[in-house]
C-alpha positions as CSV (number, residue, x, y, z in Angstrom):
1,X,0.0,0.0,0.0
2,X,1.4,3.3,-0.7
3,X,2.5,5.8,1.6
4,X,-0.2,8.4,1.7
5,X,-3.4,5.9,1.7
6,X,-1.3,3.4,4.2
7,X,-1.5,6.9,6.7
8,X,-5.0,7.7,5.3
9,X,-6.8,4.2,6.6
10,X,-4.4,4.6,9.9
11,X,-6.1,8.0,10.4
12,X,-9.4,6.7,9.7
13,X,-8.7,3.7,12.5
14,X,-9.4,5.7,15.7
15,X,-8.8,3.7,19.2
16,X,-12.1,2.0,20.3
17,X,-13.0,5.3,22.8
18,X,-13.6,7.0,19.5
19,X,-17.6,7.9,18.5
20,X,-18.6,3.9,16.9
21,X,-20.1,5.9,13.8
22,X,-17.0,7.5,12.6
23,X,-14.7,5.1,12.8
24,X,-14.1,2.0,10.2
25,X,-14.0,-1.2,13.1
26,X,-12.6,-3.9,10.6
27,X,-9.1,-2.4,10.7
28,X,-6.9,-2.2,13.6
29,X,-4.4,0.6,14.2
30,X,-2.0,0.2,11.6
31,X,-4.6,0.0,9.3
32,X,-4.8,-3.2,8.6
33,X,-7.7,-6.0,7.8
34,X,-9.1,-7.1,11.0
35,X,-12.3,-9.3,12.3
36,X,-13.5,-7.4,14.9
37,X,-12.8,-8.9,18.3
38,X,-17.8,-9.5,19.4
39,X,-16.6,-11.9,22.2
40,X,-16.9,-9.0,24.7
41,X,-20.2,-8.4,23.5
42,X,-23.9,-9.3,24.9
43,X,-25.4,-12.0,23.3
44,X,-28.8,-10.8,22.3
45,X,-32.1,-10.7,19.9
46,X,-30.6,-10.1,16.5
47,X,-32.5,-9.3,13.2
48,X,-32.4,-7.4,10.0
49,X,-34.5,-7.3,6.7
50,X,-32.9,-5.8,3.7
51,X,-35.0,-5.4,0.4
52,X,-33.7,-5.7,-3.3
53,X,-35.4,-5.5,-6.9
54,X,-34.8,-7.0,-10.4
55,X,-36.3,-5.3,-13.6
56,X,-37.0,-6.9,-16.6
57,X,-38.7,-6.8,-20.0
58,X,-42.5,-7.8,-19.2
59,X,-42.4,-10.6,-21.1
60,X,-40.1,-12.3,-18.5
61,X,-41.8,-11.8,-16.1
62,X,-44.8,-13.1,-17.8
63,X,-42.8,-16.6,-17.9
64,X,-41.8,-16.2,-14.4
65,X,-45.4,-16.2,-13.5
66,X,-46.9,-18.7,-15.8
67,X,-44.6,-21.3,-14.2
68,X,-43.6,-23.0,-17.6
69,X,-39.5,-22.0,-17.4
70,X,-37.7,-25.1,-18.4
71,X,-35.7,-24.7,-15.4
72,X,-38.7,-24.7,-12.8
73,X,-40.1,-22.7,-10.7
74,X,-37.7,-19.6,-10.8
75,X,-39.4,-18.0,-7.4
76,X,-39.3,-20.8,-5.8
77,X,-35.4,-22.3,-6.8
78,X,-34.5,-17.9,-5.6
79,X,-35.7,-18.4,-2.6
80,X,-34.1,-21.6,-1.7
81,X,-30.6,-19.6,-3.3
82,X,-31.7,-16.7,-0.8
83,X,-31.9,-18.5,2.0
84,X,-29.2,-20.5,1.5
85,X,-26.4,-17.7,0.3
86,X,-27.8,-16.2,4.4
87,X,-26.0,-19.2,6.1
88,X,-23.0,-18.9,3.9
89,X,-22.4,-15.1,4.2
90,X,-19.6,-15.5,6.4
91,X,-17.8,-17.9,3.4
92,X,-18.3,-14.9,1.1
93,X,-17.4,-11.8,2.5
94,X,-14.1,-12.2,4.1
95,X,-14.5,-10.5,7.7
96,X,-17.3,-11.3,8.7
97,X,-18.6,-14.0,11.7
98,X,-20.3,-17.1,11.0
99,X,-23.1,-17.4,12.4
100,X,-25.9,-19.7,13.9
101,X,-29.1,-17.9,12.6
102,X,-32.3,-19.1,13.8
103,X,-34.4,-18.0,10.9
104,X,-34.3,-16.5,7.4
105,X,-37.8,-15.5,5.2
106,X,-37.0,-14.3,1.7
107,X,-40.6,-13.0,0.0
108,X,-41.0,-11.7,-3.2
109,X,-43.6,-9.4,-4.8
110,X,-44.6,-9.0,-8.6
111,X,-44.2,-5.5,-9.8
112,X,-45.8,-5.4,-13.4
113,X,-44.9,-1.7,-13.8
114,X,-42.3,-1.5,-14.4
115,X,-42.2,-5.1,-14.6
116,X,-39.9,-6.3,-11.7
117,X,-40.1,-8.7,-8.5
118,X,-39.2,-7.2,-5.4
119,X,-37.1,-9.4,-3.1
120,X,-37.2,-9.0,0.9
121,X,-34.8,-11.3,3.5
122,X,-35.1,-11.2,6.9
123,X,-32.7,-13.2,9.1
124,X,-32.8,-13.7,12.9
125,X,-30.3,-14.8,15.0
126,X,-29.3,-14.6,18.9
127,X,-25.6,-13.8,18.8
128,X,-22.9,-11.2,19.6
129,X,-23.0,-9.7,16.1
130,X,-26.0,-8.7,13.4
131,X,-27.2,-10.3,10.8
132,X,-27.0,-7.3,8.8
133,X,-25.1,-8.8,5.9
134,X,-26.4,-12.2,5.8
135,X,-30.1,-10.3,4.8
136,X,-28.5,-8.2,2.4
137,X,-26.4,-11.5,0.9
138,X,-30.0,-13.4,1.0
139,X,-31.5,-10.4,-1.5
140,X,-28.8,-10.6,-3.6
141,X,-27.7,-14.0,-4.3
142,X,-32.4,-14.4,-4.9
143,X,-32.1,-12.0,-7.1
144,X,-29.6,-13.2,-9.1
145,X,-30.6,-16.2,-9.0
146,X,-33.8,-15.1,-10.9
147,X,-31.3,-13.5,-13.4
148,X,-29.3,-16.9,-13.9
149,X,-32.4,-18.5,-14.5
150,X,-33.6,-16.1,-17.1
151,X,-30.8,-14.7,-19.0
152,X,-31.1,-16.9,-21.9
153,X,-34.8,-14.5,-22.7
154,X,-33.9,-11.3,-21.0
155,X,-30.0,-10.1,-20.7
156,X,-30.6,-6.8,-20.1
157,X,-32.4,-7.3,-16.4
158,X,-31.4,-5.0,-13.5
159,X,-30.9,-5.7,-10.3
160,X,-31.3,-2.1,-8.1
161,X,-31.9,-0.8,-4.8
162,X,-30.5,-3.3,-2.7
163,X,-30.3,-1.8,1.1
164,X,-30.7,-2.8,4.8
165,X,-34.6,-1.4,5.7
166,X,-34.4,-2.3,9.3
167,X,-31.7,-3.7,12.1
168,X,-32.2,-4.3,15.7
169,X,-30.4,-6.2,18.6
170,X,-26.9,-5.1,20.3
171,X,-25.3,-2.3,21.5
172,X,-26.3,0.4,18.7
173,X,-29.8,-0.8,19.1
174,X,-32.9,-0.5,16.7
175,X,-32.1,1.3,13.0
176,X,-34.8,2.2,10.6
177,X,-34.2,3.7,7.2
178,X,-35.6,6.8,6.9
């Protein structure tokens, strides 16, 4: 790492009495990749439900819905992919825990205008640490799943607005977006 950004991510690596939402906590001092140290931390309540979409032409989403995709039931095989891609978070994005969730729901909702099916994940667990990223990871590994499933007709879908809606549990409590 170069000079100037190696002091720029030290800067940014304030010691733990620093304000928790102005510092970045997956780097320690020197400014290097770090998991953060939850085993001081409460065990409690933990949930979070993060939403996503994928747009398409409306004739794709006509095949979604009439069921007859050679490769099944693409809601159904998404949801499966959602939930699943939730218990493997921690196998995909380097730093973060694995962790024993106790449930995961991943719902989807038919937009036809635009045409478009809205994915929502919501994962539970009762831990040290949220389960912030294994709902976002369930939206987007559903979503494209629905794309794998239905390239070969529509190459030009979208997915879009994928974000965390809601997180409670811990320290920093209950978070709505706005």
């Amino acid at each position: 790492m170069p000079k100037k950004a190696s002091a720029r991510v030290r800067a940014r690596a304030k010691p733990a009495a620093a304000e928790p939402h102005t510092r970045l906590t997956h780097f320690n001092a020197q400014g290097e990749a770090r998991m953060v140290d939850v085993g001081v931390k409460a065990v409690t309540e933990r949930r979070a439900v993060a939403q996503g979409r994928i747009l398409m032409q409306p004739a794709t989403l006509a095949l979604i819905l009439a069921g007859g995709h050679e490769k099944g039931d693409v809601l159904g095989v998404a949801r499966v992919a959602g939930i699943q891609a939730a218990k493997k978070t921690a196998e995909l994005i380097p730093l973060c825990h694995p962790l024993a969730l106790t449930a995961v729901d991943v719902h989807f909702t038919v937009r036809r205008t635009p045409a478009a099916v809205d994915c929502e994940a919501t994962v539970r667990t009762q831990g040290q640490t949220g389960v912030e990223m294994e709902a976002l990871t369930a939206v987007e590994i559903a979503l494209l799943t629905i794309y794998d499933m239905c390239k070969a007709v529509d190459r030009g879908m979208t997915l879009t607005d994928i974000r965390l809606l809601e997180k409670s549990g811990g320290a920093s409590g209950h978070w709505t977006r706005r």
